[in-house]
RODO-2510 file (C-alpha; in nm, 4 decimals, decimal comma):
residues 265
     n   res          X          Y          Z
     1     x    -9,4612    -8,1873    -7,1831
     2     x    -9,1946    -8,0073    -7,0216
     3     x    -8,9800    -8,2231    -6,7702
     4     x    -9,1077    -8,0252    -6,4773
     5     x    -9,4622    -8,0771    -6,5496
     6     x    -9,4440    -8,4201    -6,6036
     7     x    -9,2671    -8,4837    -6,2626
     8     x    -9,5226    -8,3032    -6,0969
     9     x    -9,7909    -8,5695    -6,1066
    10     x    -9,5990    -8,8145    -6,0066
    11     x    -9,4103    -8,6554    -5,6646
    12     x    -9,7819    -8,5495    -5,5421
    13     x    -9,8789    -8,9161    -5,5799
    14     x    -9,5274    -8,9989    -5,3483
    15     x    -9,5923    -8,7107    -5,0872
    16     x    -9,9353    -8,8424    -5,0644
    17     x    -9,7786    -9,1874    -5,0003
    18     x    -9,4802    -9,1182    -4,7843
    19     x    -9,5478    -8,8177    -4,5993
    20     x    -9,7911    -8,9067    -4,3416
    21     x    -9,7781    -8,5823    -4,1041
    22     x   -10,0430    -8,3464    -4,2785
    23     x    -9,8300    -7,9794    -4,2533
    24     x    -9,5317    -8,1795    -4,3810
    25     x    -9,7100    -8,3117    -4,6760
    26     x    -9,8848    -7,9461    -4,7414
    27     x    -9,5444    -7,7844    -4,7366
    28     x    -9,4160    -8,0474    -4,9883
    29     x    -9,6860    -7,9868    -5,1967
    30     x    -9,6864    -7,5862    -5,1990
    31     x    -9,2862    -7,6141    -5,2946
    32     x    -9,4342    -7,8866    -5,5586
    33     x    -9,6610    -7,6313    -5,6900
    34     x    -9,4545    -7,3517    -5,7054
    35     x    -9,1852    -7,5523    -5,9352
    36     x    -9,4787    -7,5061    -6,2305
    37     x    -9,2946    -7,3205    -6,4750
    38     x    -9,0075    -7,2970    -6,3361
    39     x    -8,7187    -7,2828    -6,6182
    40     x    -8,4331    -7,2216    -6,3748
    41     x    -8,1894    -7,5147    -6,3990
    42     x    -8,0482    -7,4404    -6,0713
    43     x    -8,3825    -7,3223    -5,8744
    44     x    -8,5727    -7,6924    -6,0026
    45     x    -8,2845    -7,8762    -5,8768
    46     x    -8,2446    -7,7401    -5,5269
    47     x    -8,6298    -7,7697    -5,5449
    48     x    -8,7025    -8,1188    -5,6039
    49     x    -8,3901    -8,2349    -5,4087
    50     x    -8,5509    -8,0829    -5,0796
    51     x    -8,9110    -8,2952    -5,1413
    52     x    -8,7465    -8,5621    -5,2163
    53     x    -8,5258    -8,5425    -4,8893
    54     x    -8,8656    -8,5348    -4,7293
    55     x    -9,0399    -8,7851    -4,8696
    56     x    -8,7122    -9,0132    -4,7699
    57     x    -8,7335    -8,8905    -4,4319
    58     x    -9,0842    -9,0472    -4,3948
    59     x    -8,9496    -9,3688    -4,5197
    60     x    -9,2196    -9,5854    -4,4740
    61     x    -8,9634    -9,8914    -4,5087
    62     x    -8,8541    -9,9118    -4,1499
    63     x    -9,0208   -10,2232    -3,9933
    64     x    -9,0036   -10,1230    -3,6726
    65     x    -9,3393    -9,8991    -3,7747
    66     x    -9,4567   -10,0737    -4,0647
    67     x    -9,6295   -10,3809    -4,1193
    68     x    -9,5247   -10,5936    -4,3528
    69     x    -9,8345   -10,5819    -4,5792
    70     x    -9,8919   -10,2361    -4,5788
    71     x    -9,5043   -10,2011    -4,6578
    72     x    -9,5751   -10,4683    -4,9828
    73     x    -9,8604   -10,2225    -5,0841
    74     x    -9,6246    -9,9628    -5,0783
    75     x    -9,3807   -10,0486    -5,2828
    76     x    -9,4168    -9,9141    -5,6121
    77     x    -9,4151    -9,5568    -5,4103
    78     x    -9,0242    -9,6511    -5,3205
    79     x    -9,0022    -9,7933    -5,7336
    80     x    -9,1144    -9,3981    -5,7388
    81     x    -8,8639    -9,2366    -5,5704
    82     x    -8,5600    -9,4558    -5,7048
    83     x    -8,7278    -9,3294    -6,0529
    84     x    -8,8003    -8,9578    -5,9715
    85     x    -8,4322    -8,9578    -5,7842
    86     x    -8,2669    -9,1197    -6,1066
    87     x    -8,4680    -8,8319    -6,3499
    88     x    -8,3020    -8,5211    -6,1577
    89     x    -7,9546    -8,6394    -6,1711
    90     x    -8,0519    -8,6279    -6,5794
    91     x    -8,1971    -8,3086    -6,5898
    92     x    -7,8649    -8,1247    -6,7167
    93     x    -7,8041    -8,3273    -6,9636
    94     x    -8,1808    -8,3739    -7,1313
    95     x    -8,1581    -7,9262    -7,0622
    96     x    -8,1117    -7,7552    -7,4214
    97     x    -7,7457    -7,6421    -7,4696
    98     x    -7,7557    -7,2616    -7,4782
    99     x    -7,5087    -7,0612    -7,7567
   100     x    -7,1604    -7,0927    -7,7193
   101     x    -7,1925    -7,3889    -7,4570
   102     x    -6,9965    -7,7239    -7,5501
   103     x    -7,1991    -8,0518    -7,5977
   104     x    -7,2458    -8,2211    -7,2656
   105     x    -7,2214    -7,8915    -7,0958
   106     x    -7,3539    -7,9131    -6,7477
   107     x    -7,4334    -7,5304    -6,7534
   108     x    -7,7422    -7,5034    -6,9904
   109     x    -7,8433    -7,2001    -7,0784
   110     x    -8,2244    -7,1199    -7,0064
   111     x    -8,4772    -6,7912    -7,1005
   112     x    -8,4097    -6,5520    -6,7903
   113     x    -8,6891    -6,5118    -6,5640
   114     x    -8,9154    -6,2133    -6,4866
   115     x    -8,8407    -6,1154    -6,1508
   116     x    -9,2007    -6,0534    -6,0979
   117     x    -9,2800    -6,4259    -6,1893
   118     x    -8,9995    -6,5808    -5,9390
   119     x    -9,1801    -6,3925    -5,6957
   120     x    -9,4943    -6,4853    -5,7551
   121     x    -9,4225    -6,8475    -5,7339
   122     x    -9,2347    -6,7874    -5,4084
   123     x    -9,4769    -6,9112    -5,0897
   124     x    -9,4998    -6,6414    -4,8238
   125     x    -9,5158    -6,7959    -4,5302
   126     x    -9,7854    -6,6053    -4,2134
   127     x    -9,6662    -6,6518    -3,8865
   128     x    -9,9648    -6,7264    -3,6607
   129     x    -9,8374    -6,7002    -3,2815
   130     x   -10,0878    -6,7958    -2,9843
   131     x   -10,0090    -6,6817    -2,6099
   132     x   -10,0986    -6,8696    -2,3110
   133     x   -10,3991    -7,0554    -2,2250
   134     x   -10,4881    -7,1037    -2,6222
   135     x   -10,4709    -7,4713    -2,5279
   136     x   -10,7139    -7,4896    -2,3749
   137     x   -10,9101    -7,3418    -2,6173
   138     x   -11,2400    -7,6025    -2,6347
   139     x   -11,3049    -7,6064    -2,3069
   140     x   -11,2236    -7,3279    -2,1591
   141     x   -11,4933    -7,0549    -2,0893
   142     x   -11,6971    -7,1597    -2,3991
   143     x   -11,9253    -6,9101    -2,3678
   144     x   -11,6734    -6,6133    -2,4464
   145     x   -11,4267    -6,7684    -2,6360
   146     x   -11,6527    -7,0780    -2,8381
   147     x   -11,6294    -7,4137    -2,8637
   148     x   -11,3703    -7,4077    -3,1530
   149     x   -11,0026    -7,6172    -3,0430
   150     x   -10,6100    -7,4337    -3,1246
   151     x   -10,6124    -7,7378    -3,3443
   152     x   -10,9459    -7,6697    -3,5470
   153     x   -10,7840    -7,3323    -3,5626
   154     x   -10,5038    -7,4472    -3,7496
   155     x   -10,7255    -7,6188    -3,9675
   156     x   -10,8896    -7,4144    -4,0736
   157     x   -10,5998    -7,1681    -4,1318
   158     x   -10,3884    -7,4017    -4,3108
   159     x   -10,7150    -7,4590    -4,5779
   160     x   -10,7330    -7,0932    -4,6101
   161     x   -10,3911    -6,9785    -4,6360
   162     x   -10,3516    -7,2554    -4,8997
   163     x   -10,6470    -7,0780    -5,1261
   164     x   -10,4273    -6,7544    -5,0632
   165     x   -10,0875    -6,9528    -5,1798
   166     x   -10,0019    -6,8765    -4,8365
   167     x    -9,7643    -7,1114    -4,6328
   168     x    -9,8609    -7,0556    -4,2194
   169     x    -9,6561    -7,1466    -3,9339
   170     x    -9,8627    -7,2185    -3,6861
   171     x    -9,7632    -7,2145    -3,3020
   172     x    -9,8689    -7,1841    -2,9129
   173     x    -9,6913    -7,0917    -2,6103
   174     x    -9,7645    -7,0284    -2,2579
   175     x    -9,4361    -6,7801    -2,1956
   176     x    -9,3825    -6,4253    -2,2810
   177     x    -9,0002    -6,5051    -2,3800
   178     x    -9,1270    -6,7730    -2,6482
   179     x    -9,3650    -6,4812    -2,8149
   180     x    -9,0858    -6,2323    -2,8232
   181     x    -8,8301    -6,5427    -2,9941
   182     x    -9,0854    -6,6131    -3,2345
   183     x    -9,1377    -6,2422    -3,3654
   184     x    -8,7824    -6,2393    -3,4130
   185     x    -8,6993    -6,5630    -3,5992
   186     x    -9,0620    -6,4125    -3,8157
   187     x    -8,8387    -6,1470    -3,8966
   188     x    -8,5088    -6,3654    -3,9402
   189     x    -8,6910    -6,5600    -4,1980
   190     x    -8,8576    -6,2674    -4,3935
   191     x    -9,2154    -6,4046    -4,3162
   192     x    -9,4751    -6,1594    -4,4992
   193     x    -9,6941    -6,0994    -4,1956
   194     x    -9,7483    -6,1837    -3,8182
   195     x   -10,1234    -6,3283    -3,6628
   196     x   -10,0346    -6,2523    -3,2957
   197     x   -10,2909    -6,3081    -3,0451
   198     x   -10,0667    -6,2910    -2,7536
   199     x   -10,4048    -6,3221    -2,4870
   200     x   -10,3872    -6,1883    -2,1598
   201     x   -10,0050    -6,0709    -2,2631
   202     x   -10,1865    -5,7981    -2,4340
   203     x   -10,2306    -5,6283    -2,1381
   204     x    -9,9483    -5,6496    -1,9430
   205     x    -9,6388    -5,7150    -2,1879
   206     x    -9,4143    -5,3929    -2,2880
   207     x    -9,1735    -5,6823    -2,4157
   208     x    -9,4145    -5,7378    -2,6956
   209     x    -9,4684    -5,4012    -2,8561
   210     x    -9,0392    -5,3699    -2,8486
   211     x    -9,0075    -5,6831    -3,0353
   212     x    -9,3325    -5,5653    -3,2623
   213     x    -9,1383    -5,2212    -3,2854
   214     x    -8,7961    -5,3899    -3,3589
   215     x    -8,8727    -5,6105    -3,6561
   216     x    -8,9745    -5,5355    -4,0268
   217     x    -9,2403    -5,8330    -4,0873
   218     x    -9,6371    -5,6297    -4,0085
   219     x    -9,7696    -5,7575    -3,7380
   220     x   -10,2045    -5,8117    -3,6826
   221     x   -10,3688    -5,8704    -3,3321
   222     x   -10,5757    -6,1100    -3,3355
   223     x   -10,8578    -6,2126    -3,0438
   224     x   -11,1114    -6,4737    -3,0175
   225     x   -11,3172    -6,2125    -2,8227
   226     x   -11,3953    -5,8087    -2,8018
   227     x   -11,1516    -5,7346    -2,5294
   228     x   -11,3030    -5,3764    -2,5112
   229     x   -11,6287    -5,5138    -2,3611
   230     x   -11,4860    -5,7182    -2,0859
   231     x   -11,3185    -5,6026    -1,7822
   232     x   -11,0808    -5,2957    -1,7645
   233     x   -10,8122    -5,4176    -1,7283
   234     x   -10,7992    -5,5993    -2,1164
   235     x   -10,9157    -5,2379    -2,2540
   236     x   -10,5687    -5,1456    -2,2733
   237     x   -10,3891    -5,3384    -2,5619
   238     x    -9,9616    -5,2899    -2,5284
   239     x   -10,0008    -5,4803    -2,8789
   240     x   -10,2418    -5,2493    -3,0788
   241     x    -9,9391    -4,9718    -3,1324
   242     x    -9,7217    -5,1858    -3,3165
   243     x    -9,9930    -5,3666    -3,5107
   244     x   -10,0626    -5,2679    -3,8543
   245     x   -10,4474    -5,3928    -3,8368
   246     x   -10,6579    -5,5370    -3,5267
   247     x   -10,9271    -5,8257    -3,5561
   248     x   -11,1114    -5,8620    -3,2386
   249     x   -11,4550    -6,0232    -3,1505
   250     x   -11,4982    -6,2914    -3,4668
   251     x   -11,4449    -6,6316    -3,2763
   252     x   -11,2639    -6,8288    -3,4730
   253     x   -11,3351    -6,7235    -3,8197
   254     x   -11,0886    -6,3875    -3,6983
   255     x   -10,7845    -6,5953    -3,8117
   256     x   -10,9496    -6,6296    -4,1350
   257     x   -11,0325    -6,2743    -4,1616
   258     x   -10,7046    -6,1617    -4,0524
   259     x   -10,5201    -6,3958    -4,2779
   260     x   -10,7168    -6,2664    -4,5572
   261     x   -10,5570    -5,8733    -4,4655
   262     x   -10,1898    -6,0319    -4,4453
   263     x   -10,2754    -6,1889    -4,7861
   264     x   -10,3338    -5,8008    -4,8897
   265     x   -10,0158    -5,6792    -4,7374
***
């Protein structure tokens, strides 16, 4: 088994382990995942070096949060990581030795990639932006916008993005500023696709559609309800001409819908 493959097993059993917060451990995993394969020297490397740097950032060894029987329990997870840690710092020299390389070399040579197969394995990451009052979502006005929570949205998201190899970055704010920030660090950090439901910003915000026009990522409007059979004033979307698609009166299942479209993008 290749050396990749058979680290594999063993670092989802230590994310499992040491990560505790649920989107950290998901992200470790997808970059996990998307190691399978992988034949680039340099790419596995920089890889497993940045899950391991988060798994030791959860360090479940500090006894100022740990009891000391749950931290005996866990000890063959930090056996794990001294292991995993000592494995990388051999991969160069258990690597083949390409043609015309020295013995020892710390350059091995490998079988260049496709390009189409490092991107494939690359996670896209959605940006899924919330305006204000999302909070509250729950409680407020139940009958128009259902008794679904922001954070049962994100659930929900997360599990579907994750059957699209989709990474989302999920996020709420109650200022128009924030909104226009986020599009551009979306942009910045060549996300494949914007959710935006910016709420009653929709209808007012001419700060939106310039930061919509202004960056490459495509951007979909998303809302809870059918703003077109409310009151007038939320006919009128500032959004809708810099979107690329619209997904409007679904509850919450319109994240899912319109994450399946960015998937498509």
């Amino acid at each position: 088994m290749p050396l990749v493959e058979s680290l594999i097993g063993p670092l989802a059993s230590l994310i499992d382990k040491l990560i505790p917060d649920k989107e950290a451990r998901a992200r470790a995993k997808l970059e996990l995942l998307a190691l399978e394969g992988t034949q680039e020297l340099r790419v596995i490397e920089t890889r497993l070096s940045a899950i391991l740097a988060e798994a030791q950032s959860h360090d479940p060894y500090r006894t100022e949060y740990r009891g000391g029987d749950e931290r005996l329990s866990r000890r063959p997870a930090r056996t794990a990581l001294r292991a995993l840690r000592h494995r990388l710092s051999r991969l160069h020299r258990r690597a083949p030795v390409g043609k015309g390389q020295g013995r020892g070399s710390l350059t091995p040579r490998f079988p260049k990639e496709r390009r189409c197969d490092r991107n494939r394995r690359m996670t896209a990451t959605v940006f899924i932006l919330n305006g204000p009052n999302l909070n509250l979502l729950g409680t407020r006005e139940p009958e128009i916008y259902g008794s679904d929570t922001l954070e049962d949205i994100r659930t929900m998201a997360q599990a579907r993005a994750a059957e699209l190899g989709l990474a989302v970055d999920f996020r709420q704010t109650n200022h128009e500023g924030v909104l226009v920030d986020w599009l551009h660090e979306a942009h910045a950090a060549g996300a494949k696709a914007v959710l935006l439901n910016a709420a009653a910003y929709t209808h007012t915000s001419v700060a939106l559609l310039d930061a919509i026009k202004a960056i490459s990522v495509p951007v979909i409007e998303v809302h809870l309800s059918d703003p077109s059979t409310r009151e007038a004033f939320r006919h009128h979307s500032y959004v809708e001409p810099g979107a690329v698609d619209v997904v409007k009166g679904l509850g919450a299942k319109g994240y899912l819908v319109a994450l399946d479209k960015a998937a498509a993008l």
